[in-house]
GUKOLZA-747674 format. One record per residue: residue number from 1; x, y, z of N, C-alpha, C in turn. Coordinates in steps of 0.05 Angstrom, whole numbers. Example, Ala and Ser with C-alpha at 12.3 -4.5 7.8 and 13.67 -1.06 7.14 Angstrom:
# GUKOLZA-747674
   seq     n.px     n.py     n.pz    ca.px    ca.py    ca.pz     c.px     c.py     c.pz
     1      264     -114      156      246      -90      156      264      -66      156
     2      257      -45      142      273      -21      143      258        1      157
END
This chain:
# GUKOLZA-747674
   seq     n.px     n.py     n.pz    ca.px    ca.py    ca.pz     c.px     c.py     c.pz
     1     1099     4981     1975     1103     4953     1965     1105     4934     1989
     2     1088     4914     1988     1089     4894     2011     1121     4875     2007
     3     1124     4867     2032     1150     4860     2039     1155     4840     2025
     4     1130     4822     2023     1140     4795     2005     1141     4794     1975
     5     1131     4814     1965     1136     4825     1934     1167     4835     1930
     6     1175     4852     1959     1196     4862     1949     1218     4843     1959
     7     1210     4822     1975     1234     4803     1979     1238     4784     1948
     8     1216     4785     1938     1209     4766     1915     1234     4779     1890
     9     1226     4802     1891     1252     4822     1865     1271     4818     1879
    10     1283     4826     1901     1301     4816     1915     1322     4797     1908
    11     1310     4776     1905     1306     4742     1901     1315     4743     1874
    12     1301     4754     1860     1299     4755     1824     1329     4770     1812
    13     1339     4785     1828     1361     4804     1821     1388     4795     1826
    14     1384     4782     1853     1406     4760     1860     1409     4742     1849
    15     1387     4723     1840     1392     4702     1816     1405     4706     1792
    16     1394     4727     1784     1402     4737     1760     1427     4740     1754
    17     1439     4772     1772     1472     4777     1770     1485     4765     1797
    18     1478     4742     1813     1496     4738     1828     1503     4752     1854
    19     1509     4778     1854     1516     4792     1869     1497     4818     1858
    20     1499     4835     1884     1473     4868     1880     1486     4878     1902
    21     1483     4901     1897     1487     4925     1919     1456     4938     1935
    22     1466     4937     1952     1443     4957     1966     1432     4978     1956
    23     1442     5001     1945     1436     5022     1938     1425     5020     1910
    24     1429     4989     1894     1418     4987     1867     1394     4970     1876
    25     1387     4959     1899     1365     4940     1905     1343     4977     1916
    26     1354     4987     1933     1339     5007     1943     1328     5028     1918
    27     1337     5031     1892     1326     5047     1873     1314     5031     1859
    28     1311     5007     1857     1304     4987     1843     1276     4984     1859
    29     1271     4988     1879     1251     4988     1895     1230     5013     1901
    30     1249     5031     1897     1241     5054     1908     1238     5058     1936
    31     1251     5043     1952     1253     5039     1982     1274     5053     1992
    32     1283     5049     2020     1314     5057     2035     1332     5041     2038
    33     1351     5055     2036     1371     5031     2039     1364     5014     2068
    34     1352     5031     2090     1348     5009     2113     1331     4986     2112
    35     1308     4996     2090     1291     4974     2086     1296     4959     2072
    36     1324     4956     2060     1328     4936     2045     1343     4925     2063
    37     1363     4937     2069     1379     4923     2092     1372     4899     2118
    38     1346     4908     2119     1333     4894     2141     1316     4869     2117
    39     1313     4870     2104     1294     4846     2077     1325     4828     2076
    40     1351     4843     2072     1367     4822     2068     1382     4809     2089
    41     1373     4828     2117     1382     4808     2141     1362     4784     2139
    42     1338     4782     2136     1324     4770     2139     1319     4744     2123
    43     1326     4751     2096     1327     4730     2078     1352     4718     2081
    44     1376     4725     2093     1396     4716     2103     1393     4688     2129
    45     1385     4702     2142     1375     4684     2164     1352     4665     2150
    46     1341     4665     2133     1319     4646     2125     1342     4629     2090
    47     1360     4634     2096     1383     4619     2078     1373     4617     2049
    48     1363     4643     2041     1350     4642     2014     1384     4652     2000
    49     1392     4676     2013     1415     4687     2001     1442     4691     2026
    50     1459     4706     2011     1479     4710     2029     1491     4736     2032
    51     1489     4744     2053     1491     4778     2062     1529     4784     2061
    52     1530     4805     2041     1560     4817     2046     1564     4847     2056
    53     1584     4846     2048     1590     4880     2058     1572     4894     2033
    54     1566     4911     2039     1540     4928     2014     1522     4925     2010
    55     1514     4896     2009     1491     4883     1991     1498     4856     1990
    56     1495     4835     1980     1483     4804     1981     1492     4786     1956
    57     1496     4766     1959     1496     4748     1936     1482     4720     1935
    58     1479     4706     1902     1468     4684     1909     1480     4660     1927
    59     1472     4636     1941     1477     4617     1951     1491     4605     1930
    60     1493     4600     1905     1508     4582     1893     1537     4603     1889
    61     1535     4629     1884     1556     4639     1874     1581     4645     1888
    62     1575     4651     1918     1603     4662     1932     1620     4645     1946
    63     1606     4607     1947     1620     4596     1960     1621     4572     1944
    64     1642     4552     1950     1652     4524     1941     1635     4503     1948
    65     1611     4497     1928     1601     4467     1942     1589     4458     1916
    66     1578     4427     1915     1571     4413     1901     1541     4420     1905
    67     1529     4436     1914     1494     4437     1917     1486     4452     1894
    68     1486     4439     1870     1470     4444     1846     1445     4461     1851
    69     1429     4449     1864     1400     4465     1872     1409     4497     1889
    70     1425     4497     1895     1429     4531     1898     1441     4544     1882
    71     1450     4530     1855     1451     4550     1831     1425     4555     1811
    72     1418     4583     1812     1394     4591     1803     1395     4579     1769
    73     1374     4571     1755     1373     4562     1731     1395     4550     1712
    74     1401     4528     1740     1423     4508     1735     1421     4489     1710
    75     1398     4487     1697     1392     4470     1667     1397     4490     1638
    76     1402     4509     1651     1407     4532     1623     1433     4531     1630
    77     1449     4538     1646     1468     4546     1647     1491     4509     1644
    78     1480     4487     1640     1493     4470     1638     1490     4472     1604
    79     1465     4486     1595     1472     4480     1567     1494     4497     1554
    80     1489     4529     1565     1509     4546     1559     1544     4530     1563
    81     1536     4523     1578     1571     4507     1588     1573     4493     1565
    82     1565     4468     1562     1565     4456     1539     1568     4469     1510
    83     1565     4487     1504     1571     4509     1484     1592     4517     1477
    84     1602     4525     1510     1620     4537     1512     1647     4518     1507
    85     1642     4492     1515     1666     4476     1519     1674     4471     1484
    86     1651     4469     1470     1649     4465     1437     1671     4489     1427
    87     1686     4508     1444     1697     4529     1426     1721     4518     1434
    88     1727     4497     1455     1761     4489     1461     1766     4475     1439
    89     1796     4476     1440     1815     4454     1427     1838     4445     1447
    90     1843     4427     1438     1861     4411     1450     1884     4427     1460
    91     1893     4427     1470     1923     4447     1486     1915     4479     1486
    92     1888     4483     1479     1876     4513     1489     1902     4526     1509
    93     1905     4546     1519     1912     4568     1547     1883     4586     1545
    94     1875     4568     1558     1847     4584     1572     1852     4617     1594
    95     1845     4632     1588     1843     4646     1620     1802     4653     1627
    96     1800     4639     1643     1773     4636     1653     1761     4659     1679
    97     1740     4662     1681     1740     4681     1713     1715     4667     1729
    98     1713     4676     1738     1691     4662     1759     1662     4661     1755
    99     1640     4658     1768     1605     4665     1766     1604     4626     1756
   100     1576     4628     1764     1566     4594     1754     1563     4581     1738
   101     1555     4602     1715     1560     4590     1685     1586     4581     1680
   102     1605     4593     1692     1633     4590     1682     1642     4563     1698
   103     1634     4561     1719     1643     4540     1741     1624     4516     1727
   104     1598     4524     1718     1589     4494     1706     1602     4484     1687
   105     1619     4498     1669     1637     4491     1649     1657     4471     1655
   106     1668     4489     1674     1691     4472     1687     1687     4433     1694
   107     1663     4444     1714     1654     4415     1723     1646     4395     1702
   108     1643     4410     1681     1632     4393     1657     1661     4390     1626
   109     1684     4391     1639     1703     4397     1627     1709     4365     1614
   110     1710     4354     1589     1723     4334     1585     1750     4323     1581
   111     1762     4298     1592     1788     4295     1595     1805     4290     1566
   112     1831     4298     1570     1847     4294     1550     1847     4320     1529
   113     1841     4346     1537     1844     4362     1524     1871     4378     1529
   114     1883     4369     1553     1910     4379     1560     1913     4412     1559
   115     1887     4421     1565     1876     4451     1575     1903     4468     1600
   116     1911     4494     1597     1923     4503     1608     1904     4525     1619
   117     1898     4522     1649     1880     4558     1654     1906     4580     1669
   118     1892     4595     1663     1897     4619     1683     1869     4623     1692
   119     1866     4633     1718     1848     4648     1739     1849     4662     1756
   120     1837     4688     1758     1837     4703     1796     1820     4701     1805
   121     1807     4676     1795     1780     4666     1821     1789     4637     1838
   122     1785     4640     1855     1796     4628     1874     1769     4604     1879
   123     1743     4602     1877     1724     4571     1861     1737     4570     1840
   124     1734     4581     1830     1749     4566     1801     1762     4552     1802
   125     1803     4564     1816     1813     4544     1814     1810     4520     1837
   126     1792     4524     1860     1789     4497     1867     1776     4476     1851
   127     1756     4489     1834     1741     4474     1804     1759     4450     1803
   128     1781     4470     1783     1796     4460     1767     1812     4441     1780
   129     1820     4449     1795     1833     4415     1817     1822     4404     1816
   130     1799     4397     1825     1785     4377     1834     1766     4354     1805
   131     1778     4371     1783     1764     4362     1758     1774     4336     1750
   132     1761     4319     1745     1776     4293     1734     1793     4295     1708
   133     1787     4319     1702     1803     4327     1671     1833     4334     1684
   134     1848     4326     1674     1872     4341     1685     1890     4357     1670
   135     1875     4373     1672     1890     4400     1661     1908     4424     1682
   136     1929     4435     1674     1943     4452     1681     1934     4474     1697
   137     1929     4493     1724     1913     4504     1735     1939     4524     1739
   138     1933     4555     1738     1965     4573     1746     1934     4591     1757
   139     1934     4601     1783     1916     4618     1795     1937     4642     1795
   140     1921     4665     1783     1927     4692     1784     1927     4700     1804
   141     1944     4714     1826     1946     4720     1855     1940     4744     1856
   142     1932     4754     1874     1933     4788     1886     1919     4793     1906
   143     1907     4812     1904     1881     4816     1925     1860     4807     1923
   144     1843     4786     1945     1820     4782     1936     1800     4793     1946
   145     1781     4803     1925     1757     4816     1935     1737     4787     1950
   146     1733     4800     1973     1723     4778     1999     1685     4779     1986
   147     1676     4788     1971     1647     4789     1955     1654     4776     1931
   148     1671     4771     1918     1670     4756     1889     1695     4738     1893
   149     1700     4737     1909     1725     4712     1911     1750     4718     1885
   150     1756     4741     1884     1768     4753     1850     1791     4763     1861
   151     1821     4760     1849     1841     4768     1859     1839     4796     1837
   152     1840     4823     1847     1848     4847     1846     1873     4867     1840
   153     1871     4881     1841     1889     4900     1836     1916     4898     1818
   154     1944     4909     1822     1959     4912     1804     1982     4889     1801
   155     1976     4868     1819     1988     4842     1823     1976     4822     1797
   156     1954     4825     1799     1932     4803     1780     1935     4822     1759
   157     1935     4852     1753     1944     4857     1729     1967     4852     1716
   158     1986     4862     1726     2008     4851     1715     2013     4828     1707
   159     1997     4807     1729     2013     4780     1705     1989     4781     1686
   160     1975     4784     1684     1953     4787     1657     1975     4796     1640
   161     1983     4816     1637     1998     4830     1617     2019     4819     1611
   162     2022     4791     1613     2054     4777     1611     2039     4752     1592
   163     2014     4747     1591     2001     4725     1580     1987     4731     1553
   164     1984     4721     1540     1963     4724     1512     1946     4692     1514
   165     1932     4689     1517     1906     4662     1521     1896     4664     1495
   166     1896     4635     1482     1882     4629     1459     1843     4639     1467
   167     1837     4635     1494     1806     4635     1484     1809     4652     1529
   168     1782     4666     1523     1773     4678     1551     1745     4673     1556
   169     1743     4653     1577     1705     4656     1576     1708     4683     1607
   170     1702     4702     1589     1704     4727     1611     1666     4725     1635
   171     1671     4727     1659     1643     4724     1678     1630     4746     1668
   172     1609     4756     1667     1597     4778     1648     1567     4782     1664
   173     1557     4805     1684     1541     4804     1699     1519     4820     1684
   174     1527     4838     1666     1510     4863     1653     1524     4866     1626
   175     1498     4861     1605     1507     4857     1582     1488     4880     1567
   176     1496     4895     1550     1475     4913     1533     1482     4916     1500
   177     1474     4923     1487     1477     4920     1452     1493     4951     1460
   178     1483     4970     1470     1491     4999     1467     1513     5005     1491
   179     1504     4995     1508     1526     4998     1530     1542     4982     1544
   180     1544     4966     1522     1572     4949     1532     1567     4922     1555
   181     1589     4918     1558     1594     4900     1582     1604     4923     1616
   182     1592     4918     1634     1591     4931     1652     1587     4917     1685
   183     1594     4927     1697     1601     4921     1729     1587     4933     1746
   184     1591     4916     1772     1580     4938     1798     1603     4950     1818
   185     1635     4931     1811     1649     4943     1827     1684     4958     1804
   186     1689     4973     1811     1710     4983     1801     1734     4964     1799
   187     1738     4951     1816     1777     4937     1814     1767     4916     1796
   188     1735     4903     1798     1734     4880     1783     1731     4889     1752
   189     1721     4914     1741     1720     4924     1711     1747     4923     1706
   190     1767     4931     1718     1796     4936     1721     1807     4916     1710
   191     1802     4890     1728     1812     4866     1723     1802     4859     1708
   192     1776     4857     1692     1767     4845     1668     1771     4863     1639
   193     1783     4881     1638     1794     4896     1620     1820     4877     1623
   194     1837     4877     1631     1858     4865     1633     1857     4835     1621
   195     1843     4823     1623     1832     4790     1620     1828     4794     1595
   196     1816     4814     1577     1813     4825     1554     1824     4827     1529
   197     1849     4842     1542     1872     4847     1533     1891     4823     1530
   198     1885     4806     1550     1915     4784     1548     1895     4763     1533
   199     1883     4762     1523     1857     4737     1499     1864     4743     1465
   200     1865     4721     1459     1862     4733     1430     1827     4722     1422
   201     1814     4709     1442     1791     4715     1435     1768     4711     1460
   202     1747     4729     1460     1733     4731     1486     1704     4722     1481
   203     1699     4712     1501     1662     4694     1497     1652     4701     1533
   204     1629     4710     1527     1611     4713     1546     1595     4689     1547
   205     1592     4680     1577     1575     4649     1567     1551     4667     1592
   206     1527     4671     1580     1511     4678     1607     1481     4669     1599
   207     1468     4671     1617     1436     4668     1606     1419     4692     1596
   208     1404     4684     1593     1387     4711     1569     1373     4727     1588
   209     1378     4725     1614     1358     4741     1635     1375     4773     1647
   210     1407     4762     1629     1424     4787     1637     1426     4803     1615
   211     1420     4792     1589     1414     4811     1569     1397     4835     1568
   212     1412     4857     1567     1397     4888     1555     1404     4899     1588
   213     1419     4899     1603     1417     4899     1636     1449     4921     1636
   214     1450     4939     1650     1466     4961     1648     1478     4962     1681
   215     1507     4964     1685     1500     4978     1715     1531     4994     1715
   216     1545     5007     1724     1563     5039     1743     1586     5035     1713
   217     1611     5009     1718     1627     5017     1707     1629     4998     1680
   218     1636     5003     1663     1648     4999     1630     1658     4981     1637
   219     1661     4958     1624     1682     4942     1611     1697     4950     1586
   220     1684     4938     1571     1686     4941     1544     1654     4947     1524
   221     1661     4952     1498     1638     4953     1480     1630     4923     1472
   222     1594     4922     1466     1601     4901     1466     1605     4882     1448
   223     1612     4903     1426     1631     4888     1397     1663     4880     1407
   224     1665     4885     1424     1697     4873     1439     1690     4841     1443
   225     1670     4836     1448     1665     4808     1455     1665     4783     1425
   226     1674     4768     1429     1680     4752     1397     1652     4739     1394
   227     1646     4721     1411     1618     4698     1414     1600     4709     1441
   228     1590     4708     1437     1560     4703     1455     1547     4680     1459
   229     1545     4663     1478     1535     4641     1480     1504     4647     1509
   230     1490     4644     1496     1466     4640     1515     1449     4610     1511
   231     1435     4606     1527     1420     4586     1526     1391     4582     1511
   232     1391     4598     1494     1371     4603     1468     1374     4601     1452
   233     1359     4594     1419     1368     4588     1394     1377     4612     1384
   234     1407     4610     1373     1426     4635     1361     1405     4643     1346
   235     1386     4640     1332     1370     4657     1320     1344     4666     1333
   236     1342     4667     1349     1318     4683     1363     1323     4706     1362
   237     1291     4730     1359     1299     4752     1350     1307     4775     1380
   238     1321     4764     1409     1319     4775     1429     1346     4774     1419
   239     1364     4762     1401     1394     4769     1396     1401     4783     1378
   240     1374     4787     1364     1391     4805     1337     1404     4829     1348
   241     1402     4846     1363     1417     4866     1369     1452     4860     1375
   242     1453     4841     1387     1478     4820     1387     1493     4820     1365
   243     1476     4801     1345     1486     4800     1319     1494     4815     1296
   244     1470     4842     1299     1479     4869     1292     1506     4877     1299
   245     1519     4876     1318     1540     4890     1331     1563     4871     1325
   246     1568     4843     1305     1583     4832     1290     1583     4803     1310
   247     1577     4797     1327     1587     4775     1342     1568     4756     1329
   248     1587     4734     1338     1581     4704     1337     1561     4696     1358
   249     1543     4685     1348     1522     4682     1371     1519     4654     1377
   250     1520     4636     1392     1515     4606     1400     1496     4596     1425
END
């Protein structure tokens, strides 16, 4: 496979979920891990993406800035936001997590809803500061994973488990009708099980390019999820499997 085809999927994988591993870009390719390694020094240095420990993420997702144009299919995901904000009410206890859909939400949050979040994403809650809405911000502390900006382990669990949140727009990278909601790293399935549990109701806000998409660890099934919000008409027939499985589709 020529190099600029495979920088091109590359490109396409990172847009998509944000973050990739090496070893899922290298089977995905049918390449080595060195040859990928060296495609993502390179597209690194040419500021397409951003190189981490393992594998890479997009330019809009791992860091704090106002540059719209480095969030990949920034006009879908403002509609999904908009969707999403349609499920608040007034004095909500939100617990929210991180990724761009979720952050377009934020930025697009309207005032006077007197919104309370919880978060262990650390954009997020700078989001949420900086929002003209002024709502209540309590950041979940612990460890943060230095690739998803996500506070971790049994710190961020525990206060999960002290909270019950009227509504969760949970970040959701891999979505499947049969296999659930799913991850690439372990502490973060951990923690979003947890986010789960402390909701009395959970919404995936993502685009339709992560639908039917599988990767290592479980979340949940994906009848655990209440709503589905994508940026397609709830009745298109790429959701009926969705709908089959009882959820609310928007």
């Amino acid at each position: 496979m020529e190099k600029s085809l495979r920088q091109e999927i590359i490109l396409n994988e990172i847009h998509i979920h944000n973050r990739v591993l090496l070893s899922d870009l290298a089977n995905i390719l049918q390449v080595s891990i060195d040859t990928v390694r060296r495609d993502l020094k390179e597209m690194d240095e040419a500021k397409k993406i951003k190189r981490v420990h393992g594998g890479a993420v997009s330019m809009g997702f791992n860091i704090y800035n106002e540059q719209r144009s480095h969030i990949y299919a920034y006009e879908n995901k403002a509609i999904i936001a908009q969707k999403g904000i349609s499920l608040l009410k007034k004095g909500d206890v939100v617990l929210i997590s991180g990724g761009t859909t979720n952050l377009e939400l934020a930025k697009l949050l309207p005032q006077k809803l007197d919104l309370t979040f919880f978060t262990p994403s650390l954009p997020m809650a700078i989001e949420l500061l900086n929002s003209p809405a002024k709502n209540e911000v309590i950041f979940i502390g612990g460890k943060l994973s230095k690739n998803s900006q996500l506070s971790t382990g049994g710190s961020a669990i525990n206060l999960l488990s002290e909270i019950k949140a009227d509504i969760c727009f949970l970040g959701t990278g891999y979505l499947d009708p049969l296999n659930g909601i799913t991850e690439i790293d372990w502490e973060i399935a951990q923690l979003k099980k947890a986010m789960i549990a402390a909701s009395k109701k959970v919404v995936s806000l993502t685009i339709s390019e992560k639908l039917n998409t599988i990767n290592r660890y479980k979340i949940c099934d994906i009848n655990t999820l209440d709503v589905l919000v994508t940026e397609m008409d709830p009745n298109t027939p790429k959701l009926q499997a969705y709908r089959n499985q009882g959820l609310t589709i928007l």
